[in-house]
C-alpha positions as CSV (number, residue, x, y, z in Angstrom):
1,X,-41.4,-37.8,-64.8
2,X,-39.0,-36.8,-67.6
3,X,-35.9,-37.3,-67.9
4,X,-33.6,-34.0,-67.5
5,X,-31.7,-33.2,-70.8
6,X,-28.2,-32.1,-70.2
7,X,-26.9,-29.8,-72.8
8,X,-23.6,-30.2,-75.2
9,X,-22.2,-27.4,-73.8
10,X,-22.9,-28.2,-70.2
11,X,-21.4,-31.4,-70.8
12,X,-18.5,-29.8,-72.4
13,X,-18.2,-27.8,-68.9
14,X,-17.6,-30.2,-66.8
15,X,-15.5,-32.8,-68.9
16,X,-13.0,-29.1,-69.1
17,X,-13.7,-28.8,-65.1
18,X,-12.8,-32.4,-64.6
19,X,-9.4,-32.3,-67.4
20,X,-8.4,-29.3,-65.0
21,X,-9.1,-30.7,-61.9
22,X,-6.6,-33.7,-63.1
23,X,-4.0,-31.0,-64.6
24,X,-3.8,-29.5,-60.8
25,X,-2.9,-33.1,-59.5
26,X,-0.6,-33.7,-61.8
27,X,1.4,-30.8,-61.6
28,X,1.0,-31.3,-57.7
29,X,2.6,-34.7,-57.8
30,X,5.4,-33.2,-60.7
31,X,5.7,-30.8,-58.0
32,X,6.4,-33.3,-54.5
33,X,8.8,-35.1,-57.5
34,X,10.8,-31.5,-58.5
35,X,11.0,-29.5,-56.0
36,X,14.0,-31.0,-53.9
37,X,15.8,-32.2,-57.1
38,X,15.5,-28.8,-58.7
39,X,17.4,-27.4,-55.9
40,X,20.0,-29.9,-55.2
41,X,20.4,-31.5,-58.7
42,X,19.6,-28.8,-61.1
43,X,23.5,-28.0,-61.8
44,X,26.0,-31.0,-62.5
45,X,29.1,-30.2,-63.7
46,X,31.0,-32.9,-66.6
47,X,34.6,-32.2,-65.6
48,X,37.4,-34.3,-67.7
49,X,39.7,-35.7,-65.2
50,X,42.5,-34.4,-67.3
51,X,42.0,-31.1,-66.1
52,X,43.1,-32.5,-63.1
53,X,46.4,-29.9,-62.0
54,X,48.3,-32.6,-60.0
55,X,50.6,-35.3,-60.4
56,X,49.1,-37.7,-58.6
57,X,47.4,-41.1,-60.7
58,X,44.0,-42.0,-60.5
59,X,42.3,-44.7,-61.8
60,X,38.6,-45.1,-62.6
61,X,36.6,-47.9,-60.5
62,X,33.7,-48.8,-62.2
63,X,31.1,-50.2,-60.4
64,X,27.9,-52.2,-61.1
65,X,24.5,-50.9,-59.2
66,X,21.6,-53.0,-58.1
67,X,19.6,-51.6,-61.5
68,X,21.9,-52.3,-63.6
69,X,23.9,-48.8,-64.3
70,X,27.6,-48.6,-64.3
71,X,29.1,-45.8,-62.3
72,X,32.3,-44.4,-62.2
73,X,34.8,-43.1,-59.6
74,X,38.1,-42.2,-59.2
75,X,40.8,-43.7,-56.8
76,X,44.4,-43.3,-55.8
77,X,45.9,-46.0,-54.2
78,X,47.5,-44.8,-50.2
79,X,51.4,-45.2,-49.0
80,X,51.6,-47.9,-46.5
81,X,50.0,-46.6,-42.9
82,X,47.6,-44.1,-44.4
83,X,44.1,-44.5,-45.2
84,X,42.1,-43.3,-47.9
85,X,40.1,-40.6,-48.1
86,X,36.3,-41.6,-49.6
87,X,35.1,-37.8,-51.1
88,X,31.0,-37.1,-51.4
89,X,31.5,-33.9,-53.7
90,X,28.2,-31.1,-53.4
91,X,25.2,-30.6,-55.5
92,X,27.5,-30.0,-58.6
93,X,29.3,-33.0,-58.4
94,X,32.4,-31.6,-58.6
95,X,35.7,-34.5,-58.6
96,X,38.0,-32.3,-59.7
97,X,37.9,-28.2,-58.3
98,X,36.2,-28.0,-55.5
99,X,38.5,-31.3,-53.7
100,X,41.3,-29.7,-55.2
101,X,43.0,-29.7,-51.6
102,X,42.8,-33.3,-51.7
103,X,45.1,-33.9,-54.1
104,X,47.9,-32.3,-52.2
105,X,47.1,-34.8,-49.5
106,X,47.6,-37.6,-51.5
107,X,50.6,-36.3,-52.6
108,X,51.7,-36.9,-49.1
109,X,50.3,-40.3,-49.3
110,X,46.8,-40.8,-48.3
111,X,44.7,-42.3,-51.0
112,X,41.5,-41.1,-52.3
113,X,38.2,-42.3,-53.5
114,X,36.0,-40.0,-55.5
115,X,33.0,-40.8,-55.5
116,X,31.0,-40.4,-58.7
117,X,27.3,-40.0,-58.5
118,X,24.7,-41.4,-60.7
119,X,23.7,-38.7,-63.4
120,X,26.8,-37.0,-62.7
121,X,30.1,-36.5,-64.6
122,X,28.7,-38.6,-67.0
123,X,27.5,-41.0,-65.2
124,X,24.1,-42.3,-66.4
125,X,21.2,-42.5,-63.8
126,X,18.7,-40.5,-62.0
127,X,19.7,-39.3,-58.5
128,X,18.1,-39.5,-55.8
129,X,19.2,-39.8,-51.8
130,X,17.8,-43.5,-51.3
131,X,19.7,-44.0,-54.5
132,X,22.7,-42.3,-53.7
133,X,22.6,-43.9,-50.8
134,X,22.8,-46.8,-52.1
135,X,25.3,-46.2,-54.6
136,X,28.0,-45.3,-52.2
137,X,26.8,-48.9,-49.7
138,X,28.2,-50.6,-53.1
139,X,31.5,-48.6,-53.1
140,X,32.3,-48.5,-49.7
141,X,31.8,-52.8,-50.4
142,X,34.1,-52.4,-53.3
143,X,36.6,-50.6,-51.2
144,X,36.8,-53.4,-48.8
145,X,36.4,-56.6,-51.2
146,X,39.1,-55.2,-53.3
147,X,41.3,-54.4,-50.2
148,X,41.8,-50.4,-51.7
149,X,42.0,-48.9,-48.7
150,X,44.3,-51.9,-46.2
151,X,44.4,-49.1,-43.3
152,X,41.2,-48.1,-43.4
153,X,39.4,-45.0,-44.7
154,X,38.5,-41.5,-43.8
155,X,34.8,-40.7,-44.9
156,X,35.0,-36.2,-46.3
157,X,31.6,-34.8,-47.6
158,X,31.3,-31.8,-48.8
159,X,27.9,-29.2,-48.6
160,X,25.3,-32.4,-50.1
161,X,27.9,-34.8,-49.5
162,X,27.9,-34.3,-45.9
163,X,24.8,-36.2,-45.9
164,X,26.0,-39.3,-47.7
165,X,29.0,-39.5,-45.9
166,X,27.2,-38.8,-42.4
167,X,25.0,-42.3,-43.4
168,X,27.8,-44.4,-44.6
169,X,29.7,-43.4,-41.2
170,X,26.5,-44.9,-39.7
171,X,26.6,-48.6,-41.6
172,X,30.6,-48.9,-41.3
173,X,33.2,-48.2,-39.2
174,X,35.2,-45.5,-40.5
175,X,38.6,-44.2,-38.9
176,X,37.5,-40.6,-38.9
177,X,34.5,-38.4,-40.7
178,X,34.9,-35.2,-42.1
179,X,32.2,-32.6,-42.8
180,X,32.6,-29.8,-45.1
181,X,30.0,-27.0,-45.3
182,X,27.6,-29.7,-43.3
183,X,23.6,-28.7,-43.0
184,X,21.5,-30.6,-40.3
185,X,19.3,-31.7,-42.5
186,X,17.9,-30.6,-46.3
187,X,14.5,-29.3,-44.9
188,X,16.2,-27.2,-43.1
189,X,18.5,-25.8,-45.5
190,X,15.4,-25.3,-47.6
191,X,14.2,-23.6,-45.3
192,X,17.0,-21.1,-44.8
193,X,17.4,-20.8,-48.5
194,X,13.8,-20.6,-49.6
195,X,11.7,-20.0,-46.6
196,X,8.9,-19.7,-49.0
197,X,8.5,-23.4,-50.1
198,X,6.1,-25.3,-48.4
199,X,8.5,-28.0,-46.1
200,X,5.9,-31.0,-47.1
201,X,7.3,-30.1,-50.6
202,X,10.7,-31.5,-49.5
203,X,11.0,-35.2,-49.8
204,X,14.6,-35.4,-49.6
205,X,16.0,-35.5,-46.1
206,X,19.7,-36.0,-46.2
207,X,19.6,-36.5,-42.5
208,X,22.6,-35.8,-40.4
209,X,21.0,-34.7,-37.2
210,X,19.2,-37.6,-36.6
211,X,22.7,-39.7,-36.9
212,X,25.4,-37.7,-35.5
213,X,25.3,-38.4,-32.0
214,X,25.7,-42.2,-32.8
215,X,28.9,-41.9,-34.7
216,X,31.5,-42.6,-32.5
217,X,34.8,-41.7,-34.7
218,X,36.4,-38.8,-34.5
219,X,34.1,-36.0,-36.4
220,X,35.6,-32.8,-37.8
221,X,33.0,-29.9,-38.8
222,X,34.4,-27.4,-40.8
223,X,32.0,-24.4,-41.4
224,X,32.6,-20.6,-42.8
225,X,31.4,-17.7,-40.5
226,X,30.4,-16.0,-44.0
227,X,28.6,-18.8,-45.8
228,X,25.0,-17.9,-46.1
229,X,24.0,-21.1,-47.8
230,X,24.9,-23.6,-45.4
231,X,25.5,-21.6,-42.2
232,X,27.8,-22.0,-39.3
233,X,25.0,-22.6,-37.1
234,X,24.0,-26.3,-38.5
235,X,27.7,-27.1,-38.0
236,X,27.2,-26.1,-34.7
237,X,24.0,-27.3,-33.6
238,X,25.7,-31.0,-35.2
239,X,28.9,-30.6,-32.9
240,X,27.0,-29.8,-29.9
241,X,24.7,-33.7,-29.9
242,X,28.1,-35.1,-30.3
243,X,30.2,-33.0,-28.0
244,X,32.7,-35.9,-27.4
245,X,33.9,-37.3,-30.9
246,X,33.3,-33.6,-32.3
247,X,36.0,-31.2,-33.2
248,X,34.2,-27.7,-35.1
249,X,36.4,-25.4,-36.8
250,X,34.4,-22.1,-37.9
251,X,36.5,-19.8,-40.5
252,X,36.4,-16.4,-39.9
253,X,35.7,-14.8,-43.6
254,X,35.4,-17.8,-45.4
255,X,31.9,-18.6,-47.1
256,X,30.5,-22.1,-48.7
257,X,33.4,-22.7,-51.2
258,X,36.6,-21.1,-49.9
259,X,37.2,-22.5,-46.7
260,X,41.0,-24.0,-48.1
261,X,41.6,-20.7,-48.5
262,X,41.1,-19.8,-45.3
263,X,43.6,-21.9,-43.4
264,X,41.0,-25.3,-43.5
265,X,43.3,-27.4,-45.4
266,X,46.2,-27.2,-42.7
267,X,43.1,-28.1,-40.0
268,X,42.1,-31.1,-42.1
269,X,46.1,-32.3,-42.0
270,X,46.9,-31.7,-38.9
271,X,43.6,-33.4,-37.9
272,X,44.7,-36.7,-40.4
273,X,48.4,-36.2,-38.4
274,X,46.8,-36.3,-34.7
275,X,43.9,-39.3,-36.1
276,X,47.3,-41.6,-36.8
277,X,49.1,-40.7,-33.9
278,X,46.2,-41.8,-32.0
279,X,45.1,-44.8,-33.9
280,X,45.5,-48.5,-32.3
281,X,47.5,-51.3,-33.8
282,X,44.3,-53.4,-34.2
283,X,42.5,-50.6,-35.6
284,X,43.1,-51.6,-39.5
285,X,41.6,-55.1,-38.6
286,X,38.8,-53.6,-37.0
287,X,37.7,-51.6,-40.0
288,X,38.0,-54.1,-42.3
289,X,36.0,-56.0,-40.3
290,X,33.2,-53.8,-39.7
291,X,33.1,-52.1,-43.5
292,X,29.9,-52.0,-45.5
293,X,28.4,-55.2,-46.0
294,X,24.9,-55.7,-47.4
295,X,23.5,-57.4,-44.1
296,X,24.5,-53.8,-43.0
297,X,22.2,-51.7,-45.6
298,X,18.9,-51.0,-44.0
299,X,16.3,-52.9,-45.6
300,X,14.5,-49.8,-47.1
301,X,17.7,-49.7,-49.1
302,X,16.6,-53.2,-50.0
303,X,14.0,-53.5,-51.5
């Protein structure tokens, strides 16, 4: 029998066939990589933290990560009794507008900790939510090494940040948490927002169902009854697994970025006021007992 003769261009066919075949991989796997940074990363604002309207001093921590980067945040020290407020900014990474309320509470003495994100602000990096994850286990270690925060911290995150600061609440032993414009979790948010992508595209989860109900701080939820990206009803479905650490304030008019305006910044003080009044004399101890340390990072964090 003789030996079939494959022709050049048949040949040519399916070395194209097979190139394309790899092509449609490739942009599958770009795609699992993209698709969740795209819509939480695409936008990161570089603001110069002299544009910062307030007479309060901060001074930049920079920290050392586990891959070598080093990343930058901001902190103002606290007046004797109060604790300090550890920020998560949103998807733009915003330190400087956006937290603008916070400032007036230092001004009354809390301190603050903004926490800058890798990639952002001109931070160097790659985020990701293992990573930034990770980042804010090494400041929350900082914090307590260096003693920054003697009576304790408040844990705020804002739309994105809710999700950092709803873990961190889970590996240390904050005095209060404070969710801003909080989603249940990413794929659902995606799902709101773009009901069209595929959920399996979604690898980030940013988590906070899952971990709410085994905070046991005091939790404030602040949502507006107008925000159509991050809905009132996440910060209600979160308030109703934790019913008895929960306090939810809904804004009536107020969307995704203008809940100070609408009467949320005298809820957050008054919440800070009624958080000391209630706080224990051993409390202080107790936190800087039970901070962030790395036996405390979950090992997937770890590796």
């Amino acid at each position: 029998m003789e030996n079939a003769v494959i022709s050049p261009r048949r040949n040519s066919r399916r070395r194209m066939g097979a190139i394309g075949a790899a092509l449609l991989i490739l942009t599958g796997l770009i795609a699992i990589q993209t698709v969740p940074e795209f819509i939480l990363f695409r936008e990161r604002l570089v603001l110069n933290i002299l544009e910062l309207e307030s007479s309060i001093d901060l001074r930049p921590i920079d920290l050392s990560t586990h891959d070598g980067l080093t990343l930058r945040s901001w902190y103002h020290a606290p007046a004797p009794g109060k604790p300090v407020i550890v920020y998560f900014p949103g998807r733009m990474g915003d330190l400087i507008r956006k937290p603008a309320h916070l400032f007036e509470l230092a001004e009354e003495g809390y301190g603050l900790m903004l926490a800058g994100y890798r990639g952002f602000g001109g931070n160097p990096g790659r985020p990701s939510e293992q990573m930034l994850y990770r980042d804010a286990a090494t400041l929350l270690s900082a914090v307590t090494a260096e003693g920054l925060a003697p009576d304790g911290i408040v844990l705020y995150g804002y739309s994105m940040g809710t999700g950092i600061a709803s873990y961190v609440a889970t590996q240390a032993r904050p005095r209060a948490l404070i969710l801003e414009a909080p989603f249940t979790s990413f794929p659902a948010a995606v799902r709101k927002q773009a009901p069209s992508v595929p959920i399996w595209l979604v690898r980030s989860r940013f988590d906070t169902v899952s971990r709410i109900s085994s905070i046991d701080v005091p939790i404030l939820l602040l949502a507006g009854e107008e925000d159509r990206i991050t809905p009132p009803d996440f910060a209600k479905a979160l308030a109703a697994m934790n019913e008895g650490f929960s306090k939810l304030e809904v804004f009536p008019g107020a969307n995704h970025v203008n809940m100070i305006r609408h009467g949320a910044l005298d809820t957050i003080s008054g919440f800070l006021i009624n958080l000391a009044g209630a706080a224990e004399p051993e409390q202080a101890e107790e936190v800087a007992e039970r901070e962030l340390t790395p036996g405390l990072i979950p090992a997937v964090l770890e590796e």
